[in-house]
TIFILUM-641673 format. One record per residue (C-alpha): x, y, z; residue in one letter; residue number from 1. Coordinates in nm, 4 decimals. Each point is the difference from the previous one (the first is absolute). Layout:
<rs>
       c1       c2       c3 r   k
        X        Y        Z a NUM
...
</rs>
This chain:
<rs>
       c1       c2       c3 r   k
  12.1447   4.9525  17.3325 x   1
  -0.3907   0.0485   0.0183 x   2
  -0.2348  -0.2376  -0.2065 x   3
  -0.3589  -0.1190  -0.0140 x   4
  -0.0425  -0.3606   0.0029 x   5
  -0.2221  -0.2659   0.0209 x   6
   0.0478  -0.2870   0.1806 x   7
  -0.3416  -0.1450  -0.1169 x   8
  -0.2560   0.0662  -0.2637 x   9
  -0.3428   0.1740   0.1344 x  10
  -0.1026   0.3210   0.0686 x  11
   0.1532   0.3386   0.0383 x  12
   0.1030  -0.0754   0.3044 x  13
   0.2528  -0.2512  -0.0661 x  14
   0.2150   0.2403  -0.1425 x  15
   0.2841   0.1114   0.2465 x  16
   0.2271   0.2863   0.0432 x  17
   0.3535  -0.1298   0.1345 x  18
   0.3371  -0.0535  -0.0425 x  19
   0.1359  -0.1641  -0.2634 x  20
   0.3718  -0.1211  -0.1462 x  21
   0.1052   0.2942  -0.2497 x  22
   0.0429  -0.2030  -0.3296 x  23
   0.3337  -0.0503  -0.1720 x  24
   0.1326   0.1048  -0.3245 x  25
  -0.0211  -0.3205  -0.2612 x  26
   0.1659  -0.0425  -0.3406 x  27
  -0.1885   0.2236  -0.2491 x  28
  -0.2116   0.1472   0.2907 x  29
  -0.0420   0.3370   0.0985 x  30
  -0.0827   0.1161   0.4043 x  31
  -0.2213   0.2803  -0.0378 x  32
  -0.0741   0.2170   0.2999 x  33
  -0.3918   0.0110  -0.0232 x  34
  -0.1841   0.3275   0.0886 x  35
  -0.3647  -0.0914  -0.1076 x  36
  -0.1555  -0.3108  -0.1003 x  37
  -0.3263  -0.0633  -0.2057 x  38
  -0.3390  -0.1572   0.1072 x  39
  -0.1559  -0.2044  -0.2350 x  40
  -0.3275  -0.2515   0.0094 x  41
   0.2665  -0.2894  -0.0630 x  42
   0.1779   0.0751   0.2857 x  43
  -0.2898  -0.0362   0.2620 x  44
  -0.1187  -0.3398  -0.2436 x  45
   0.3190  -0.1340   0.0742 x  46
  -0.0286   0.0541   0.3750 x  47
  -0.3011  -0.1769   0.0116 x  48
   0.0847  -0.2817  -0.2340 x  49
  -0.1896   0.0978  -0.3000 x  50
   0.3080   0.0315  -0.1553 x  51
   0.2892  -0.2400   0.1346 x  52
   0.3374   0.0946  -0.0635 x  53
   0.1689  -0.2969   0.1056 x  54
   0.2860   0.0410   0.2781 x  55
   0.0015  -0.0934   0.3156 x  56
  -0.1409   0.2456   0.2697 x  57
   0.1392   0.2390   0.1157 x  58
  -0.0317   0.2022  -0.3155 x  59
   0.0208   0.4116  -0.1133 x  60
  -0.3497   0.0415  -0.1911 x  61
   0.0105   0.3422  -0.2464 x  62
   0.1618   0.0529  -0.3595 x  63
   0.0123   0.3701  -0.0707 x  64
   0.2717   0.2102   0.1472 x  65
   0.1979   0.3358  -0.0516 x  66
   0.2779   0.0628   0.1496 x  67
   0.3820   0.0586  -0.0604 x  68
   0.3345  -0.2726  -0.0841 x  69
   0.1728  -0.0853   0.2719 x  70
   0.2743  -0.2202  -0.1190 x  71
   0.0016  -0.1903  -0.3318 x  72
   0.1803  -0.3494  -0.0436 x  73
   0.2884   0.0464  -0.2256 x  74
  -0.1291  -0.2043  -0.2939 x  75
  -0.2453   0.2666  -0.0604 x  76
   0.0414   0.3136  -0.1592 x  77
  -0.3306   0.1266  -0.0924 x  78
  -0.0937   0.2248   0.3462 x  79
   0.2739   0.1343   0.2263 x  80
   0.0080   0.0614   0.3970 x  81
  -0.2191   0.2915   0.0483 x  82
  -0.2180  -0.0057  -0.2961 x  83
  -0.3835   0.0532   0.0750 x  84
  -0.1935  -0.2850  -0.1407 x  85
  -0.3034  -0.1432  -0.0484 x  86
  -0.1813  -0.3176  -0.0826 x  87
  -0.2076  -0.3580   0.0382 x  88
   0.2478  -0.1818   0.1690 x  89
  -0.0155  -0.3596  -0.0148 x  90
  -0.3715  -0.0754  -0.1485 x  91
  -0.1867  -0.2210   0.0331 x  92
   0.2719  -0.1655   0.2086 x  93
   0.0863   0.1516   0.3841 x  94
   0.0862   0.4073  -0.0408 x  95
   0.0563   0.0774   0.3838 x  96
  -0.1068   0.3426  -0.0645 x  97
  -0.1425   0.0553   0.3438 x  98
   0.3808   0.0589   0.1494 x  99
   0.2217   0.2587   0.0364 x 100
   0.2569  -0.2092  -0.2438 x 101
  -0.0242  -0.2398  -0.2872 x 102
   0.1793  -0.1504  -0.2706 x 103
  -0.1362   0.0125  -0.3269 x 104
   0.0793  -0.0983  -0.3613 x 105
   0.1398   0.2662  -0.2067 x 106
  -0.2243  -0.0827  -0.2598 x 107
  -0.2890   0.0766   0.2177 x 108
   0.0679   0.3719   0.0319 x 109
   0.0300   0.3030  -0.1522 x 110
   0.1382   0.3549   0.0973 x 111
  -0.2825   0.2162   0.1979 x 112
  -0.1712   0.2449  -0.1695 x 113
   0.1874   0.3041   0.0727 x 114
  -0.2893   0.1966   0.1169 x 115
  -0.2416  -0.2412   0.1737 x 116
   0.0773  -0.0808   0.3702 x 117
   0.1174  -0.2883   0.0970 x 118
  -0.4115  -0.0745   0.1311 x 119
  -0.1089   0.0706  -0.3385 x 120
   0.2612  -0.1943  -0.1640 x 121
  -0.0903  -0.3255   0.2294 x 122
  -0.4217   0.0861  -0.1105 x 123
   0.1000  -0.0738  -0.3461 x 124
   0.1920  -0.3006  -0.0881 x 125
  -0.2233  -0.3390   0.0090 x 126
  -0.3355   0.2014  -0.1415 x 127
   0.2415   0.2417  -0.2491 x 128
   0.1565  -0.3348  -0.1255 x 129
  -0.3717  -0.1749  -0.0219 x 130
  -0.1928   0.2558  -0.1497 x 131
   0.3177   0.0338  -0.3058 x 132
   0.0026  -0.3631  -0.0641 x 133
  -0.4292  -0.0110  -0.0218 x 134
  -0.0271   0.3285  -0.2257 x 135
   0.3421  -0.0699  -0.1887 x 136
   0.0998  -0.3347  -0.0238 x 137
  -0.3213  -0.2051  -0.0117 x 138
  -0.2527   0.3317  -0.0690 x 139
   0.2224   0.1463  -0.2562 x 140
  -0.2114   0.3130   0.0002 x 141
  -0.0065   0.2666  -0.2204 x 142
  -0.0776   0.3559  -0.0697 x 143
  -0.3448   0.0699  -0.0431 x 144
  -0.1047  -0.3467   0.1332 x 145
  -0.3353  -0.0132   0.2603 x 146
   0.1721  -0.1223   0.3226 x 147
  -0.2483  -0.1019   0.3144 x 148
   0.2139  -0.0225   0.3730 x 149
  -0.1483  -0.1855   0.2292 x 150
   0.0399   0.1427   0.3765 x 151
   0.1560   0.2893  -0.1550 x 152
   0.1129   0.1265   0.3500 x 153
   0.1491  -0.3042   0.1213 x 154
   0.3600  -0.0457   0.0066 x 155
   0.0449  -0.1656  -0.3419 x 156
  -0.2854   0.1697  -0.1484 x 157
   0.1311   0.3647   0.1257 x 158
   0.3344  -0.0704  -0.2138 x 159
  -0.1858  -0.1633  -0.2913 x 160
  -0.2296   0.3171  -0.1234 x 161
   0.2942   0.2370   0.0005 x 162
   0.2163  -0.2167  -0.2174 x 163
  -0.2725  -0.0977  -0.2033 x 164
  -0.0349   0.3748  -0.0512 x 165
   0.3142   0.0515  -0.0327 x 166
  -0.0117  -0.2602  -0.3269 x 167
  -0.3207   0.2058  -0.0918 x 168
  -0.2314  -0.2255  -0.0055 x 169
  -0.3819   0.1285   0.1437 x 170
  -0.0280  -0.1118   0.3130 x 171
  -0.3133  -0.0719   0.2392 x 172
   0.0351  -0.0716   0.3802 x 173
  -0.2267  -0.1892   0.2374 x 174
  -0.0139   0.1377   0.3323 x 175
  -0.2153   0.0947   0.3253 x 176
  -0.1383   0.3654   0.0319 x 177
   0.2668   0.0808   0.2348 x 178
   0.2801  -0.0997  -0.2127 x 179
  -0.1239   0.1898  -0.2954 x 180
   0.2106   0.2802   0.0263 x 181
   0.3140  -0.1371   0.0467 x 182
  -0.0923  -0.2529  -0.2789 x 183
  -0.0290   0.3000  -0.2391 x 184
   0.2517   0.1522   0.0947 x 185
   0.2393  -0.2512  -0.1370 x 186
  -0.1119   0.0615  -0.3284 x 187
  -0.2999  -0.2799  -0.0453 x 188
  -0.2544   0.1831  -0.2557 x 189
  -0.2816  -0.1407   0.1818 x 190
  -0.0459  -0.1869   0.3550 x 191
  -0.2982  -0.1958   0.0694 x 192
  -0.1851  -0.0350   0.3231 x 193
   0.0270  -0.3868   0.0231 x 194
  -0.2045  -0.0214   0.3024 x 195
  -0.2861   0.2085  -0.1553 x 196
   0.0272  -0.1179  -0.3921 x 197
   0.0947  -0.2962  -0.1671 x 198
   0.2856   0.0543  -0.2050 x 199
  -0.1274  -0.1937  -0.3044 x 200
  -0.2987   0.2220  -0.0041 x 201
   0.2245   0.3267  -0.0465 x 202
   0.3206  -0.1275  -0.1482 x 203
  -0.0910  -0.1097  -0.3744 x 204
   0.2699  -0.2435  -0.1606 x 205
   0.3795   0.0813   0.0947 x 206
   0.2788  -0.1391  -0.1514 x 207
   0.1687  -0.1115   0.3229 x 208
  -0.0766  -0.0471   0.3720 x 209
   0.2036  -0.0421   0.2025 x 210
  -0.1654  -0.1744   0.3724 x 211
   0.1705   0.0051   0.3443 x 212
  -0.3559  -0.1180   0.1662 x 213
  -0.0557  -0.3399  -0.1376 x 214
  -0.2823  -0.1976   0.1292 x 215
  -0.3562   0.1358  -0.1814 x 216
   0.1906   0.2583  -0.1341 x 217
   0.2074  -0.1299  -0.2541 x 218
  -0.3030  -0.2088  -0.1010 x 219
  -0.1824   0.2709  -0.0758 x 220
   0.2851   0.1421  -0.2053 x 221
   0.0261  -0.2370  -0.2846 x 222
  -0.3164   0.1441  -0.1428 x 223
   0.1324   0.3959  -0.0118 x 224
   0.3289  -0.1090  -0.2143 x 225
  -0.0452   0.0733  -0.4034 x 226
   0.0800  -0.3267  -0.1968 x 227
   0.3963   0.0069  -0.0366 x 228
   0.0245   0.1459   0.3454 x 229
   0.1902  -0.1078   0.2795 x 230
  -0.0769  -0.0411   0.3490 x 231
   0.2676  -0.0238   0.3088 x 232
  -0.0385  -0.0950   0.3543 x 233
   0.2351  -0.0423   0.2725 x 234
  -0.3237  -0.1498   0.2573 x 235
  -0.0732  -0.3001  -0.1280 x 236
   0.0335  -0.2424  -0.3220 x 237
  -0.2486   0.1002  -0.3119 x 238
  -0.2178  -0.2834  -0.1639 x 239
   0.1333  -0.0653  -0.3074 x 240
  -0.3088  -0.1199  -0.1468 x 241
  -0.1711   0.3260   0.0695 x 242
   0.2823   0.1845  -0.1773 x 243
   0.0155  -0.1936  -0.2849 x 244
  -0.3849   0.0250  -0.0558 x 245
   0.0223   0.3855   0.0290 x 246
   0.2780   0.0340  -0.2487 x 247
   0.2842   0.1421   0.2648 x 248
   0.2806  -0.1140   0.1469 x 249
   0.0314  -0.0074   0.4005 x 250
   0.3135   0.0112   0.2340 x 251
   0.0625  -0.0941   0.3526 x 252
   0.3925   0.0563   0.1311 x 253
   0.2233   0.0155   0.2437 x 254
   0.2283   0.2919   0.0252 x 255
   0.3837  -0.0514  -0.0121 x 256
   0.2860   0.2049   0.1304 x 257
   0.1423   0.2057  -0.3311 x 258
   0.2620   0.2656   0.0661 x 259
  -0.0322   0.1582  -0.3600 x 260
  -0.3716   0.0767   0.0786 x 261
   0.1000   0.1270   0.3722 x 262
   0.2235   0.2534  -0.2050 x 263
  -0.2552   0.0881  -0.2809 x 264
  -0.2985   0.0978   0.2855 x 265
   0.3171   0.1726   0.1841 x 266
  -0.0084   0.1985  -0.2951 x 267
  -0.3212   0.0619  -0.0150 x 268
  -0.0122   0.1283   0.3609 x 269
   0.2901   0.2361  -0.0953 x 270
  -0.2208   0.1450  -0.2543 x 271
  -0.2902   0.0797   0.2142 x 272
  -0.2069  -0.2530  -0.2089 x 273
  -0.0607  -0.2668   0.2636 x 274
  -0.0769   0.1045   0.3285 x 275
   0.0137  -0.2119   0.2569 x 276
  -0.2332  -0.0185   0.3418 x 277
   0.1037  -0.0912   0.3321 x 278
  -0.3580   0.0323   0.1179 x 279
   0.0879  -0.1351   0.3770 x 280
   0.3175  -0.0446   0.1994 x 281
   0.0816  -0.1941   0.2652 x 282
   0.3474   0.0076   0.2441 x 283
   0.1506  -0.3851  -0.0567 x 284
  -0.1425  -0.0776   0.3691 x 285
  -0.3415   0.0515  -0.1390 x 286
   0.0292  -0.2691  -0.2571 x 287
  -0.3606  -0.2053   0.1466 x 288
  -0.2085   0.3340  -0.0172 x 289
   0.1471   0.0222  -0.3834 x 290
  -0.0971  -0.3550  -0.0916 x 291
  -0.3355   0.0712   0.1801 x 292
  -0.0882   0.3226  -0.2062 x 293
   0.1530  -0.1665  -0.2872 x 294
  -0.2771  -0.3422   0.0087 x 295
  -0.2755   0.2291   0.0461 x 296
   0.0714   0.1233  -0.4076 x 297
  -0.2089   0.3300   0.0516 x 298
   0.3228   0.2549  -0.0678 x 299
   0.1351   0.1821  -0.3304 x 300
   0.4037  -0.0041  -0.0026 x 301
   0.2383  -0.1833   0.1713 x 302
   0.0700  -0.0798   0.3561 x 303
   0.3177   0.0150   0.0651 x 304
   0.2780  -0.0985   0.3098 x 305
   0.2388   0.2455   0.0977 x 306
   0.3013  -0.2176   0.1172 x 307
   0.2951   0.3070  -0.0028 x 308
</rs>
């Protein structure tokens, strides 16, 4: 089959397209045909060692994929042969999702929404399944509540204000000018210029914020959240101190596989109420030029790799 590897950690252009040993079916594995595969930051942070997954090299970078069952082992009996399916396969451990096959844990996927592509399906899992478990299982936000999303057109932050609005909380975006729009346009009740005004100047006190910047950022965010507030972020680790002095409680997390959640935003998709963006896609050839537009971090969306 066709894969991207890397047979050492740098730049884009260690990545290689070549051929690779198709992977055989394990005990409670599924092969799964892919058809599109994910970018995400993590993937080009592994590739140059921010992140270390540790295996030996040659390794498969990428976690998302859609695509459609190929064979299941026989001690499984969730998915069958032919089933299209979804998921983050194998996080934070290897996922291979830069091939034309893998084999994934059943518990790592979920049936496709029926009427997203198989591009749109890959755009969704790893920032669908981090965005639920900030605004759900740490956030727990409710309706009514003031909700602030930083990099609101980013790929985590794109997902977060439309389930966040789908919860009905209020919901304020930070943005630049020429992601305005689209930030709107998923629902946010207001979008703020970051590069032009300082959020804490036109926010007021929310109840949650939820940060995918980090750095000066999330410093600057403690002071915006009411006492009893919460604040999550999934760039970088919060200062305790600081959120204990302003009353709040502050997150940092890493986001897990969870099948029930990969069926739950399935639903969603089904029901028109999350939409998701494959801003940018690239043939599986192309991989480098995607983790080159990908580092550069000035995009709304998803990119994503059309493998099939």
């Amino acid at each position: 089959m066709k894969a991207v590897r890397i047979h050492a950690f740098g730049g884009p252009e260690v990545l290689q397209y070549e051929d690779v040993p198709r992977p055989e079916l394990e005990p409670g594995r599924v092969l799964v045909q892919v058809h599109a595969a994910g970018i995400n930051p993590v993937d080009w942070k592994c590739r140059t060692r921010g992140m270390i997954v540790e295996r030996p090299l040659p390794i498969i970078l990428g976690w998302d994929i859609s695509g459609v069952v190929e064979a299941v082992a026989p001690d499984v009996s969730k998915f069958k042969a032919s089933d299209e399916v979804y998921g983050m396969v194998g996080f934070p451990d290897l996922g291979n999702a830069y091939a034309e096959y893998l084999v994934a844990k059943p518990e790592h996927l979920a049936l496709k929404p029926k009427n997203a592509s198989h591009i749109e399906a890959a755009s969704l899992p790893l920032v669908a399944l981090t965005a639920w478990q900030a605004i759900f299982d740490r956030g727990d936000v409710q309706a009514g509540q003031r909700v602030l999303v930083h990099a609101a057109a980013g790929g985590v932050g794109y997902i977060d204000v439309q389930l966040a609005k789908w919860k009905g909380a209020y919901v304020i975006g930070t943005a630049s000018a020429k992601n305005a729009e689209f930030v709107s346009s998923l629902g946010a009740d207001e979008v703020i210029n970051y590069t032009t005004t300082l959020f804490e100047d036109a926010v007021g006190e929310v109840d949650l914020v939820l940060d995918n910047v980090g750095g000066e950022t999330l410093e600057r965010s403690f002071a915006i959240v009411k006492r009893g507030g919460k604040l999550v972020t999934i760039a970088g680790r919060p200062d305790e101190a600081k959120a204990k002095a302003h009353g709040i409680e502050a997150f940092s997390f890493l986001v897990e596989p969870n099948a029930s959640q990969l069926e739950q935003i399935a639903a969603l998709v089904e029901a028109g109420t999350l939409k998701p963006v494959a801003s940018t896609i690239f043939p599986l050839e192309q991989t480098r030029q995607a983790h080159e537009l990908s580092e550069t971090r000035h995009l709304h969306g998803k990119i994503v790799l059309q493998v099939r």
